[in-house]
DSSP file (Angstrom, degrees, kcal/mol; ACC not computed):
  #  RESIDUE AA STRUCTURE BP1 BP2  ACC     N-H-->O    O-->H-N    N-H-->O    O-->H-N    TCO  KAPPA ALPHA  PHI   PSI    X-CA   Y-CA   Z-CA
    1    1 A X              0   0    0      0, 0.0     2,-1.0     0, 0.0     0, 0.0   0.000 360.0 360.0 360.0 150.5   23.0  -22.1    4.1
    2    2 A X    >   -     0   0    0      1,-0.0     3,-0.6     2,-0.0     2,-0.6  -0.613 360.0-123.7 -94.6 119.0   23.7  -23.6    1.0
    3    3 A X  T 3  S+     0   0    0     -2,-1.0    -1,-0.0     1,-0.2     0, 0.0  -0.431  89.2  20.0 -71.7 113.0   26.0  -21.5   -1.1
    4    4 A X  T 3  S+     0   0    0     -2,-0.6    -1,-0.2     3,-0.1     3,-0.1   0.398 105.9  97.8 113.6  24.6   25.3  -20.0   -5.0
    5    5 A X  S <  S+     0   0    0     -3,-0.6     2,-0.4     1,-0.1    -2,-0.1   0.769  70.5  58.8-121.7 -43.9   21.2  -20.9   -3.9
    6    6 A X  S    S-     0   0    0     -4,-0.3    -1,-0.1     1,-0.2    -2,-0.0  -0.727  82.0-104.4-135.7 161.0   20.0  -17.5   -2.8
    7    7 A X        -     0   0    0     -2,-0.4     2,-0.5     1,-0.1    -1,-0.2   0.154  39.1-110.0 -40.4 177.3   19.5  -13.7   -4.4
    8    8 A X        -     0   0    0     20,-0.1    -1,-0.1     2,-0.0     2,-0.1  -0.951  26.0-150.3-114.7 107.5   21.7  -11.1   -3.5
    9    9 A X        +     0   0    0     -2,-0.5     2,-0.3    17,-0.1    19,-0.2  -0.386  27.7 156.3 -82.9 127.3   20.3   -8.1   -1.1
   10   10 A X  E     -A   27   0A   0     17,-0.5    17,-1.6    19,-0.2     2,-0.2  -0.943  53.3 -74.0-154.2 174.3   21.8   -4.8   -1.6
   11   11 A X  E     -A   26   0A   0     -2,-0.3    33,-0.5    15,-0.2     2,-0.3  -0.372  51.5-179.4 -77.3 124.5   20.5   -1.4   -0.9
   12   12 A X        -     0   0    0     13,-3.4    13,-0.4    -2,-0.2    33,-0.2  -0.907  30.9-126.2-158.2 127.8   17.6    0.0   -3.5
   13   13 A X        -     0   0    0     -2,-0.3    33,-1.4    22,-0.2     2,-0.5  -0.279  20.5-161.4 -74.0 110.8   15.9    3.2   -3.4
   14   14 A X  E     -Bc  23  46B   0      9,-0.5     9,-2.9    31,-0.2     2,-0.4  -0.940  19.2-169.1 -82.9 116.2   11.5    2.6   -3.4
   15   15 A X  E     -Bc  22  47B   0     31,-3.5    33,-0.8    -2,-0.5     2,-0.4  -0.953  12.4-144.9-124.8 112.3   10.5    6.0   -4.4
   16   16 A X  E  >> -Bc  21  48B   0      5,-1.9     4,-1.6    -2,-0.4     5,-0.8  -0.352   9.5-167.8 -49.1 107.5    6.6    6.8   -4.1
   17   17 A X  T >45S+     0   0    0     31,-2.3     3,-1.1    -2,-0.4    -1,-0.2   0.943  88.1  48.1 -66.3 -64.5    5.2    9.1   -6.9
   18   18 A X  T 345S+     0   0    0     31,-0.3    -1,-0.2     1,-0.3    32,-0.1   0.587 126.1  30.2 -50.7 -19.4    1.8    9.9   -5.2
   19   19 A X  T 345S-     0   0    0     -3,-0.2    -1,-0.3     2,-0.2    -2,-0.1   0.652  97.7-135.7-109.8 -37.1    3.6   10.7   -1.7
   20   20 A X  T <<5 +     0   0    0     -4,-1.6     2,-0.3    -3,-1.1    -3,-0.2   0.980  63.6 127.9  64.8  65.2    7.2   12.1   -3.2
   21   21 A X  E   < -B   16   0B   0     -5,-0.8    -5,-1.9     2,-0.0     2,-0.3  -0.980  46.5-160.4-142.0 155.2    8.9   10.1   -0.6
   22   22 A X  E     -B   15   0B   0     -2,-0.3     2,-0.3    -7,-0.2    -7,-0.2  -0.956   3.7-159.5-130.1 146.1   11.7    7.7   -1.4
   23   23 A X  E     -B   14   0B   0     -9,-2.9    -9,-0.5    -2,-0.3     2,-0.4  -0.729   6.6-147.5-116.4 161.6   12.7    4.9    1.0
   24   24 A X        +     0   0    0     -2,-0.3     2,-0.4   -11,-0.2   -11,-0.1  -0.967  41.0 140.2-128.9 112.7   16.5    2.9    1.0
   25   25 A X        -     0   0    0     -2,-0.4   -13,-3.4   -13,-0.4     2,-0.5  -0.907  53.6 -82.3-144.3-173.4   16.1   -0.6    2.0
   26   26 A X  E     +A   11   0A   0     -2,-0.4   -15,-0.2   -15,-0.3     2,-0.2  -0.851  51.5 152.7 -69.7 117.1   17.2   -3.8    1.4
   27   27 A X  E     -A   10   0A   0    -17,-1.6   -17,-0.5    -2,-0.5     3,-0.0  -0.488  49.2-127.2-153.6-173.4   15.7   -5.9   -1.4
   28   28 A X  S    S+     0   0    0    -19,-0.2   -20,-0.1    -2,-0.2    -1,-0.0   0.388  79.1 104.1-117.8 -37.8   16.3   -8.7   -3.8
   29   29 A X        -     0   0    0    -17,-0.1     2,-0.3     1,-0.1   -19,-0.2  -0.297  53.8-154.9 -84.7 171.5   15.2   -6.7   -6.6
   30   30 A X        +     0   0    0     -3,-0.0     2,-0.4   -18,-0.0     3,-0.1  -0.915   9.3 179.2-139.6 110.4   17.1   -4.8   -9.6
   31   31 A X        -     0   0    0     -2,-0.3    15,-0.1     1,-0.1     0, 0.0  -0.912  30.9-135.3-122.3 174.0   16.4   -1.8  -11.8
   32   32 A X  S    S+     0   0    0     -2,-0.4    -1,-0.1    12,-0.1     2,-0.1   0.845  78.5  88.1 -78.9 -32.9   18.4   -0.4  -14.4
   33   33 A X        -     0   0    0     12,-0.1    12,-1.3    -3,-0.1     2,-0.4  -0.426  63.0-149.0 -63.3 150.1   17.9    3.4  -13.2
   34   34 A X  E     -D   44   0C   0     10,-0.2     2,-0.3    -2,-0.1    10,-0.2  -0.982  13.0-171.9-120.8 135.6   20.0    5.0  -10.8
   35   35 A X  E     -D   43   0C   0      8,-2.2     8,-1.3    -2,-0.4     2,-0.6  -0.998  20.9-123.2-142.5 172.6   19.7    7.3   -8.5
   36   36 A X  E     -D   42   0C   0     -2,-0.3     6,-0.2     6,-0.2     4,-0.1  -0.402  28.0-158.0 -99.1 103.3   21.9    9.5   -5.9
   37   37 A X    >   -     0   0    0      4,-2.0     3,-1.1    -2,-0.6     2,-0.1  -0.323  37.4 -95.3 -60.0 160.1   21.1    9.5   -2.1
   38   38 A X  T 3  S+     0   0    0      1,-0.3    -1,-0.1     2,-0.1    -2,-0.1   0.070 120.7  61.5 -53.7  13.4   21.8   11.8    0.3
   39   39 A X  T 3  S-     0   0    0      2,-0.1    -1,-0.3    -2,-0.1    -2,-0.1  -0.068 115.2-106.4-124.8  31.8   24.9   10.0    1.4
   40   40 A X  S <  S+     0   0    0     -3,-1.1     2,-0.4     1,-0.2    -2,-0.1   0.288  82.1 118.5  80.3 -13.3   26.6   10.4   -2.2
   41   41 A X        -     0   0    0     -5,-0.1    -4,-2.0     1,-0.0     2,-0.9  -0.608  62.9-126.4-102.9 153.5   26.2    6.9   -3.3
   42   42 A X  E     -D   36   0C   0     -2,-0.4    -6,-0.2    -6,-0.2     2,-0.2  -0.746  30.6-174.9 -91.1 111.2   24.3    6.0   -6.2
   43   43 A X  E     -D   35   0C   0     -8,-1.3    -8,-2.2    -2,-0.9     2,-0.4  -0.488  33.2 -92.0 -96.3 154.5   21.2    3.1   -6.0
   44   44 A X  E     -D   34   0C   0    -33,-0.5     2,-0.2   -10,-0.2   -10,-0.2  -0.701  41.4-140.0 -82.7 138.8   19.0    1.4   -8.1
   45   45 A X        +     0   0    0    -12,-1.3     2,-0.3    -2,-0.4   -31,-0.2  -0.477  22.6 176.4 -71.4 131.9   15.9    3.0   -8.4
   46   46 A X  E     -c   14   0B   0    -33,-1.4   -31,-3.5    -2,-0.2     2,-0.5  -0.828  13.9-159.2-128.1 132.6   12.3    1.4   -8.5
   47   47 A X  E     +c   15   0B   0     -2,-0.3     2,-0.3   -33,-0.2   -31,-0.2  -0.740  17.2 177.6 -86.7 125.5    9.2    3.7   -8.6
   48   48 A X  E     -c   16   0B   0    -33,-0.8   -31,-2.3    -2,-0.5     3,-0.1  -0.856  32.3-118.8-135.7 176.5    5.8    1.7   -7.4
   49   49 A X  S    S+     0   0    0     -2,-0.3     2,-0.4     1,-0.2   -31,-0.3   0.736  84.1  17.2 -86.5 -13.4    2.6    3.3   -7.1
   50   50 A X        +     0   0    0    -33,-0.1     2,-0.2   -32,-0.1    -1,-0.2  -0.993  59.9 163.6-160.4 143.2    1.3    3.3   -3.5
   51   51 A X    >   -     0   0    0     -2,-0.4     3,-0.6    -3,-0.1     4,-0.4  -0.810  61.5 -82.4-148.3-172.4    3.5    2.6    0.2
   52   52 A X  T 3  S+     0   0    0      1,-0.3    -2,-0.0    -2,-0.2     0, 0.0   0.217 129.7  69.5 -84.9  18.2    2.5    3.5    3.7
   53   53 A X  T 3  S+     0   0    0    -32,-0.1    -1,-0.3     5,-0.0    -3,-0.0   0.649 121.2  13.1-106.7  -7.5    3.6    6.9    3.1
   54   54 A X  S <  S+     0   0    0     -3,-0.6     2,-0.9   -33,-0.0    -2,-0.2   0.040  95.8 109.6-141.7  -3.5    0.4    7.3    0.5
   55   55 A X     >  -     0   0    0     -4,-0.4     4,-2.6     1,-0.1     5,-0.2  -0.759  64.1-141.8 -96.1 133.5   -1.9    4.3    1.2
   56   56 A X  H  > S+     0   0    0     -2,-0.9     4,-1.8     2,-0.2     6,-0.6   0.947 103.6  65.7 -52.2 -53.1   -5.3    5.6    3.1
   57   57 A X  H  4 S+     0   0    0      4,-0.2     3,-0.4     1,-0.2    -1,-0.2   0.983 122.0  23.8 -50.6 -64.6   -5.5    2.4    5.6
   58   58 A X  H  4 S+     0   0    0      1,-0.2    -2,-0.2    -7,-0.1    -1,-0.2   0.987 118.1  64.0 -74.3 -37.9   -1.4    4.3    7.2
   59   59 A X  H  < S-     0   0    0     -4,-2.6    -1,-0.2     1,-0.1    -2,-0.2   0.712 102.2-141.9 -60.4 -48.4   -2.3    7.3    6.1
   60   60 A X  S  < S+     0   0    0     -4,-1.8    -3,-0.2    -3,-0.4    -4,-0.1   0.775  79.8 100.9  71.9  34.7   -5.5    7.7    8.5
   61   61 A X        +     0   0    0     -5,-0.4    -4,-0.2    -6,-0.1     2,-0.2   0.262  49.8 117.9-132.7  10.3   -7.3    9.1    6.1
   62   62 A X        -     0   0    0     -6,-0.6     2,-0.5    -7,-0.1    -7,-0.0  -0.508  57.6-124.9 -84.8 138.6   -9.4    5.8    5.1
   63   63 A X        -     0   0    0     -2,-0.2     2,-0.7     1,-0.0    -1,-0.1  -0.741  11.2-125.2-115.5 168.7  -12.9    6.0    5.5
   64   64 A X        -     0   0    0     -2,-0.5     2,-0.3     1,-0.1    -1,-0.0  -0.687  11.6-130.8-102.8 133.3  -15.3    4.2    7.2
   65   65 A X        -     0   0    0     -2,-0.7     2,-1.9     1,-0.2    -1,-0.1  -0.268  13.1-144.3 -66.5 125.9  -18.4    2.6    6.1
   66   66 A X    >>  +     0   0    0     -2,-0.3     4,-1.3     1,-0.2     3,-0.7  -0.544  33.9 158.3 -71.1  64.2  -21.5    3.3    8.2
   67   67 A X  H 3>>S+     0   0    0     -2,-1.9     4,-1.9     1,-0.2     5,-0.5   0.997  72.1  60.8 -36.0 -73.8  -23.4   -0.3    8.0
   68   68 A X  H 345S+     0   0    0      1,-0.3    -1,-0.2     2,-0.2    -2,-0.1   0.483 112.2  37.9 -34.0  -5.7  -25.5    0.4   11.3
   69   69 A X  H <>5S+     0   0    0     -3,-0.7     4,-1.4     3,-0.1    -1,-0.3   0.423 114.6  55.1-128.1 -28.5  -27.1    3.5    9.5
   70   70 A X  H  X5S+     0   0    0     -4,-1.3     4,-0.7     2,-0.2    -2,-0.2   0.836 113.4  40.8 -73.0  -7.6  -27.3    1.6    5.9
   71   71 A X  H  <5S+     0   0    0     -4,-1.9     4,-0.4     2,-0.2    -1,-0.2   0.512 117.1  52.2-112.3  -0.9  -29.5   -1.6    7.4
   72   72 A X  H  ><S+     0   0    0     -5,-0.5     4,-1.1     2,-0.2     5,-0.2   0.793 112.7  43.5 -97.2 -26.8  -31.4    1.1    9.5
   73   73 A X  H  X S+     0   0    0     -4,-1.4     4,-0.8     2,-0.2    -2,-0.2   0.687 116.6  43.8 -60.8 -35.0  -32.2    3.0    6.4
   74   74 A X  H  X S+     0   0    0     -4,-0.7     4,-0.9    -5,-0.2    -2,-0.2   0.744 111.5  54.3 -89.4 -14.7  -33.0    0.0    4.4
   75   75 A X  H >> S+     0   0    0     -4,-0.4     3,-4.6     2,-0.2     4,-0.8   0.848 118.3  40.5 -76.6 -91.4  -35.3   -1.5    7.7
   76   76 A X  H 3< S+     0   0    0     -4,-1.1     3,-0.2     1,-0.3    -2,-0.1   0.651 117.0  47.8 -35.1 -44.2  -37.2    2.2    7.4
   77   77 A X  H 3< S+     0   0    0     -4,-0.8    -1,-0.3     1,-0.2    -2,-0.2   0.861 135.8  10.9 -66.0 -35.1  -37.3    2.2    3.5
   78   78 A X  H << S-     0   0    0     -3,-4.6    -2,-0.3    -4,-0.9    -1,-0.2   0.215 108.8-100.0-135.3  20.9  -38.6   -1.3    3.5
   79   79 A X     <  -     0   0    0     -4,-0.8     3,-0.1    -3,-0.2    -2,-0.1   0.512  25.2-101.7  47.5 144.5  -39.6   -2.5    6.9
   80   80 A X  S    S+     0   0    0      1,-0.1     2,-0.3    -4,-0.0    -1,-0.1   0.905 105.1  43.9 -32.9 -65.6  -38.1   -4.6    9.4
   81   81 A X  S    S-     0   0    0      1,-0.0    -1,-0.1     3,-0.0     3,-0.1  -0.874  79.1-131.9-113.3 112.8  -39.8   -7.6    8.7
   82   82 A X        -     0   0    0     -2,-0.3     3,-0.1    -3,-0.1    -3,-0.0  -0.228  43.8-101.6 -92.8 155.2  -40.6   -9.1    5.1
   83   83 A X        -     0   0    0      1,-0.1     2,-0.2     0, 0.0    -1,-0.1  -0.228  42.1-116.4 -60.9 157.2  -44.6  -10.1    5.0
   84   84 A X        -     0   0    0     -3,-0.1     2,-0.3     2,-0.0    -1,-0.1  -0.646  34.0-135.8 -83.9 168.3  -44.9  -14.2    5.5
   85   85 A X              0   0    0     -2,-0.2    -3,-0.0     1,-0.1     0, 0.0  -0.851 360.0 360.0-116.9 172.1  -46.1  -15.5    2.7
   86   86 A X              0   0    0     -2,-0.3    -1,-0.1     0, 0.0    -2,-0.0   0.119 360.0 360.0 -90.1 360.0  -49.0  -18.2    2.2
């Protein structure tokens, strides 16, 4: 690797509002807030809106759309088969 070329990774706390869960991982990115983990040392901070601890899709809590009973409701509503025309 070429040296002076690429960021610098250190450990910084993603903390979920919507979920109240905070993660420590390794990143590129910077904030100016700090705050104190459970192992006494102090991180930068970034707050984002939505993780797998709050997104519906990890969550299991996504729902699913019912085509098969919307194109069988619109076949009933409107018939199968549109008239031919002449």
């Amino acid at each position: 690797m070429k040296p002076r070329i690429h960021p610098v990774s250190r450990p910084v706390v993603f903390r979920d509002r919507a979920a109240d869960v905070a993660f420590l991982i390794h990143s590129t990115a910077d904030s100016a807030q700090r705050v104190e983990w459970g192992d006494g040392n102090t991180y930068p901070v970034i707050d984002v809106e939505i993780s797998s601890a709050s997104h519906p899709f990890y969550t299991g809590t996504s729902r699913v759309l019912d085509t098969a009973g919307r194109v069988e409701r619109f076949e009933r509503r409107y018939g199968a088969v549109a008239p031919a025309r002449n």
